[in-house]
TORZAKE-379769 format. One record per residue (C-alpha): x, y, z; residue number from 1. Coordinates in steps of 0.02 Angstrom, whole numbers. Layout:
! residues N
<rec><u>X</u><v>Y</v><w>Z</w><num>NUM</num></rec>
...
***
This chain:
! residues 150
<rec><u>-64</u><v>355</v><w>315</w><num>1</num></rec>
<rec><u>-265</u><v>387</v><w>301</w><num>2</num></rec>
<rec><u>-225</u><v>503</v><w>136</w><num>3</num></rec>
<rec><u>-130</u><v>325</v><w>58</w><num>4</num></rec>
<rec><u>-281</u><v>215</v><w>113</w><num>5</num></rec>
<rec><u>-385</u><v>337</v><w>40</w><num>6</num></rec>
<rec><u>-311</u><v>370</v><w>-116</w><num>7</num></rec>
<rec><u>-288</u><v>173</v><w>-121</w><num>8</num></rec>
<rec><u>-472</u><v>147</v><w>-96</w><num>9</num></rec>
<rec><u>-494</u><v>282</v><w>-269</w><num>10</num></rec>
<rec><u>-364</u><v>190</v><w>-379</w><num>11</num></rec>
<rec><u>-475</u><v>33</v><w>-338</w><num>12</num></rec>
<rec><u>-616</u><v>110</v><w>-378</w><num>13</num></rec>
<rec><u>-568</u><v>193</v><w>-534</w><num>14</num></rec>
<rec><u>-493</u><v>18</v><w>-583</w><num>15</num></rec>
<rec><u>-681</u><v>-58</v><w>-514</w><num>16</num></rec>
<rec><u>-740</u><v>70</v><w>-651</w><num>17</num></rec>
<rec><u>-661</u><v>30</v><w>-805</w><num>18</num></rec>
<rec><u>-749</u><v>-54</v><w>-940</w><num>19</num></rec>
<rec><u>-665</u><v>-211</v><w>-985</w><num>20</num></rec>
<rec><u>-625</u><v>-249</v><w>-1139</w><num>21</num></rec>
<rec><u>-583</u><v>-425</v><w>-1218</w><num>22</num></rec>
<rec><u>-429</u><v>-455</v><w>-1243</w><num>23</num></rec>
<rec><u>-375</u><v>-446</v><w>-1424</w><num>24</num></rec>
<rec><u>-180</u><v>-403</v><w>-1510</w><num>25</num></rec>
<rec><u>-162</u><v>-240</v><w>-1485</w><num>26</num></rec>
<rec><u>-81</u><v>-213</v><w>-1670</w><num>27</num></rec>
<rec><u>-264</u><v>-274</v><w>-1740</w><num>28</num></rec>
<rec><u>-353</u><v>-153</v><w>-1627</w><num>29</num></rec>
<rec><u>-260</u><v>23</v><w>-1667</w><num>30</num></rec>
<rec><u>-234</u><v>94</v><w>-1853</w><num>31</num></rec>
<rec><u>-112</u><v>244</v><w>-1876</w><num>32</num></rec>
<rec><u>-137</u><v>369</v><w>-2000</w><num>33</num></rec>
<rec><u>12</u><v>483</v><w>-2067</w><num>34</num></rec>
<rec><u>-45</u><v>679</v><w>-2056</w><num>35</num></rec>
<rec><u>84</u><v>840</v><w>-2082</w><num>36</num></rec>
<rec><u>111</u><v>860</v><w>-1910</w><num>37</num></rec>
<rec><u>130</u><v>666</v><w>-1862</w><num>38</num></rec>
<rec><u>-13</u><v>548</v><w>-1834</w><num>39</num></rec>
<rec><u>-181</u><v>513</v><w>-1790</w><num>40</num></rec>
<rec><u>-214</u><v>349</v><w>-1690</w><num>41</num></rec>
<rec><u>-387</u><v>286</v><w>-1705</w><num>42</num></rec>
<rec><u>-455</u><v>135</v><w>-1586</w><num>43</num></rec>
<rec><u>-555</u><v>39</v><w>-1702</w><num>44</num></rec>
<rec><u>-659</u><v>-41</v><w>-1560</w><num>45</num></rec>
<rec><u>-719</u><v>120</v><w>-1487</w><num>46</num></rec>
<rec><u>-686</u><v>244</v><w>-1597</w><num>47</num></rec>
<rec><u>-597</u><v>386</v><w>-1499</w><num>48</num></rec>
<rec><u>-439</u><v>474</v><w>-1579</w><num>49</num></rec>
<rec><u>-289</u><v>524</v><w>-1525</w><num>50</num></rec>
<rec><u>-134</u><v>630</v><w>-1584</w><num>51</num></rec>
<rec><u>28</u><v>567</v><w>-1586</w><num>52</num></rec>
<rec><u>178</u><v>633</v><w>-1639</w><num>53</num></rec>
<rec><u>361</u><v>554</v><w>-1634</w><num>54</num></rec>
<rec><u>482</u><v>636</v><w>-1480</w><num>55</num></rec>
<rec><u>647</u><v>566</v><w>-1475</w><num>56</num></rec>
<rec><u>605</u><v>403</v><w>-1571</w><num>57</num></rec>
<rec><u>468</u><v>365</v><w>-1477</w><num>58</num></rec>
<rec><u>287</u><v>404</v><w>-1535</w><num>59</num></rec>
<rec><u>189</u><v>505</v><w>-1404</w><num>60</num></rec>
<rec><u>-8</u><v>500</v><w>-1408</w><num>61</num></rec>
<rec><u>-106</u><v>651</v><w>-1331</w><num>62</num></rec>
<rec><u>-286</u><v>625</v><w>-1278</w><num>63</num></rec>
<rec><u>-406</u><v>712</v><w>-1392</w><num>64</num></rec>
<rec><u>-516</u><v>834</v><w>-1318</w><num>65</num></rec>
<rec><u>-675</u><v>734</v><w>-1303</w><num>66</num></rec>
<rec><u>-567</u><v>607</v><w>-1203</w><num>67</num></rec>
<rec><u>-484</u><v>739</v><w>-1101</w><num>68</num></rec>
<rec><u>-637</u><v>798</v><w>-1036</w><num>69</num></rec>
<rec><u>-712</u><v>642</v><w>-1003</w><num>70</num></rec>
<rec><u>-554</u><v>617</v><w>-909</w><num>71</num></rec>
<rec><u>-562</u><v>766</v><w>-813</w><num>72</num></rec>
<rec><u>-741</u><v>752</v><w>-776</w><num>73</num></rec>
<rec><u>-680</u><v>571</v><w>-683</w><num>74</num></rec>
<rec><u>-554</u><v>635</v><w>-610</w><num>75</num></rec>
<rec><u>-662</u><v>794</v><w>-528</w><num>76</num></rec>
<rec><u>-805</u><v>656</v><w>-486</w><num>77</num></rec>
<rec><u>-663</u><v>540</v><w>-379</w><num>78</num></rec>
<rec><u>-583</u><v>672</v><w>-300</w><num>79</num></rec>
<rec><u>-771</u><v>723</v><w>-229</w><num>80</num></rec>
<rec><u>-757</u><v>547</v><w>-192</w><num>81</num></rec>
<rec><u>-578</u><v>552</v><w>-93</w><num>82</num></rec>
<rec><u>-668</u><v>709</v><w>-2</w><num>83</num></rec>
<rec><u>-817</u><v>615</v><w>88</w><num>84</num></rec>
<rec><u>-727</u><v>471</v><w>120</w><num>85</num></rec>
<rec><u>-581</u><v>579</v><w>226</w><num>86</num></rec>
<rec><u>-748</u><v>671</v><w>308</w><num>87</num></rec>
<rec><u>-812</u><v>487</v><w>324</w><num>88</num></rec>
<rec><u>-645</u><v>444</v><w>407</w><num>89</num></rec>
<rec><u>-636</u><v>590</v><w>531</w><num>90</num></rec>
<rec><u>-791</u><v>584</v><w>590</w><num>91</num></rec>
<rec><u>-774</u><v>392</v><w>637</w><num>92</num></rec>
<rec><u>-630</u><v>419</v><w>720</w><num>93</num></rec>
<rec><u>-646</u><v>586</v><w>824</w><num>94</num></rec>
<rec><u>-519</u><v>553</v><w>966</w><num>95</num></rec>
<rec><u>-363</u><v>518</v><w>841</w><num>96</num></rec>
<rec><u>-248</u><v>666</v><w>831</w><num>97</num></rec>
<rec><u>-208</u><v>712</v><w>640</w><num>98</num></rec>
<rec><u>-11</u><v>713</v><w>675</w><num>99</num></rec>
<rec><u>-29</u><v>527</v><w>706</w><num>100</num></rec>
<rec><u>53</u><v>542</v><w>881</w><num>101</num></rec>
<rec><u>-33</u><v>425</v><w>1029</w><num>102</num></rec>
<rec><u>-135</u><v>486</v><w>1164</w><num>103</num></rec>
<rec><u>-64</u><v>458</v><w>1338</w><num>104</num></rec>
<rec><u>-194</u><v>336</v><w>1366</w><num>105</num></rec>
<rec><u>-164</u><v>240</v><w>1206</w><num>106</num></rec>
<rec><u>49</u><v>239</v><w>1275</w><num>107</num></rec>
<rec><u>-9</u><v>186</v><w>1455</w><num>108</num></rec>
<rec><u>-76</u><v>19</v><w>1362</w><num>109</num></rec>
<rec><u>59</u><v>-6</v><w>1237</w><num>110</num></rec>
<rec><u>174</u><v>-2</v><w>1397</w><num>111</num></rec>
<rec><u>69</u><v>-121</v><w>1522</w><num>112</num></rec>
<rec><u>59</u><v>-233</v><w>1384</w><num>113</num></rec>
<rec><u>267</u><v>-234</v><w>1343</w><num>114</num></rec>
<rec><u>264</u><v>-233</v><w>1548</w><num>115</num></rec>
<rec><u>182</u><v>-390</v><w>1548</w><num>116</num></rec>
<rec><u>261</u><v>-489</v><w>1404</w><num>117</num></rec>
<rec><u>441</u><v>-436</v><w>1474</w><num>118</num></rec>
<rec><u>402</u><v>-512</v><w>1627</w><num>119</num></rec>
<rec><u>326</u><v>-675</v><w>1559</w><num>120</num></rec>
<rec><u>496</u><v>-701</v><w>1479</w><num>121</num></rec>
<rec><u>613</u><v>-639</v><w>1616</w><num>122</num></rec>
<rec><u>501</u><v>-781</v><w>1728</w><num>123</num></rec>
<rec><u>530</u><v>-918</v><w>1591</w><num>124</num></rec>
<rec><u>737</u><v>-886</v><w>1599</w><num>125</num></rec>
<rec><u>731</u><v>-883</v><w>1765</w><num>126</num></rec>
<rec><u>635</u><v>-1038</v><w>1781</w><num>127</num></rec>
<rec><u>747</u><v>-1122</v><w>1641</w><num>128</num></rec>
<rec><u>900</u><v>-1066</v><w>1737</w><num>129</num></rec>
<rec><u>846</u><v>-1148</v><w>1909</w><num>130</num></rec>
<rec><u>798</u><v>-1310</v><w>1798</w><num>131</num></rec>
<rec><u>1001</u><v>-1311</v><w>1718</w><num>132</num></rec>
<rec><u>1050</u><v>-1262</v><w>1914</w><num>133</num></rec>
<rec><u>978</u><v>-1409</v><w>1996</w><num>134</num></rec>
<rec><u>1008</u><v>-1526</v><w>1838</w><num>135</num></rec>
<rec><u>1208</u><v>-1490</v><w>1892</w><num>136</num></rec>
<rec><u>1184</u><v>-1518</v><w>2097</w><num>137</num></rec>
<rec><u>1143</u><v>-1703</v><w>2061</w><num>138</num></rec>
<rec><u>1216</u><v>-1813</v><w>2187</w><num>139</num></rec>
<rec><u>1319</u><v>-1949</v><w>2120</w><num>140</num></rec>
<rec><u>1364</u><v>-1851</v><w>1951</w><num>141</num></rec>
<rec><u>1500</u><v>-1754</v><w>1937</w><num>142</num></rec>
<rec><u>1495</u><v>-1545</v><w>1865</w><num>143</num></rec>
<rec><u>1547</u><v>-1555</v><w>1702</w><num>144</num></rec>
<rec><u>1713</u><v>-1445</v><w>1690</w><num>145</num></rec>
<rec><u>1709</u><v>-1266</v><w>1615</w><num>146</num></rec>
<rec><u>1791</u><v>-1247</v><w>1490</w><num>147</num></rec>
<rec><u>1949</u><v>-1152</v><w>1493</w><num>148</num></rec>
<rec><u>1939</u><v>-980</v><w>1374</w><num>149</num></rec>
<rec><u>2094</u><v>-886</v><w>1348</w><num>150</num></rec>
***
């Protein structure tokens, strides 16, 4: 549960990262170029390349190596990231077991607390059943008949 908040918390801030870009038509921004082994893609706003070649009728684009390490080099940098903010997260909260089973302590409460709400409703049908129980000892009104179930 704390490894899918924090990998949560990196997603958001790779996203928080990103340069954004105005949105334009993607077929204005891209050119392909026709090579022997397939194609080269070329962004025309920033430049980079890519290699693409066509796989089962679709056309599949590989990062080019400047990109690639760029990538890499992001993906090393948030994963330091992802590391302090675990330490970050264990150190705040030093009483928490890592299998993510309750103290004793923490199961005392959770019980006193169902204790109490039980019998808060276990008092309101009982209360609700003396209220229909003297509503039918009226004098001067007959008990309505129960009804006969076969």
């Amino acid at each position: 549960m704390i490894r899918f908040a924090v990998l949560s918390i990196a997603v958001m801030v790779i996203l928080d990262a990103a340069p954004t870009v105005a949105q334009e038509p993607i077929a204005n921004r891209f050119t392909l170029e026709k090579t022997e082994n397939g194609f080269v893609r070329m962004d025309t706003q920033t430049g980079e390349m890519s290699i693409c070649a066509e796989q089962q009728g679709q056309l599949v684009c590989r990062l080019a190596a400047d990109e690639r390490r760029a990538f890499e080099e992001s993906l090393s940098d948030l994963s330091d990231r992802v590391a302090v903010l675990e330490q970050r997260l264990e150190i705040e909260t030093p009483g928490e077991k890592s299998d993510g089973i309750p103290d004793e302590a923490e199961l005392n409460r959770a019980l006193d607390a169902m204790n109490k709400m039980m019998r808060g409703f276990f008092g309101m049908v009982e209360d609700l059943r003396k209220e229909f129980d003297e509503g039918a000892n009226v004098p001067g009104v007959p008990p309505e008949p129960i009804p006969d179930r076969t």
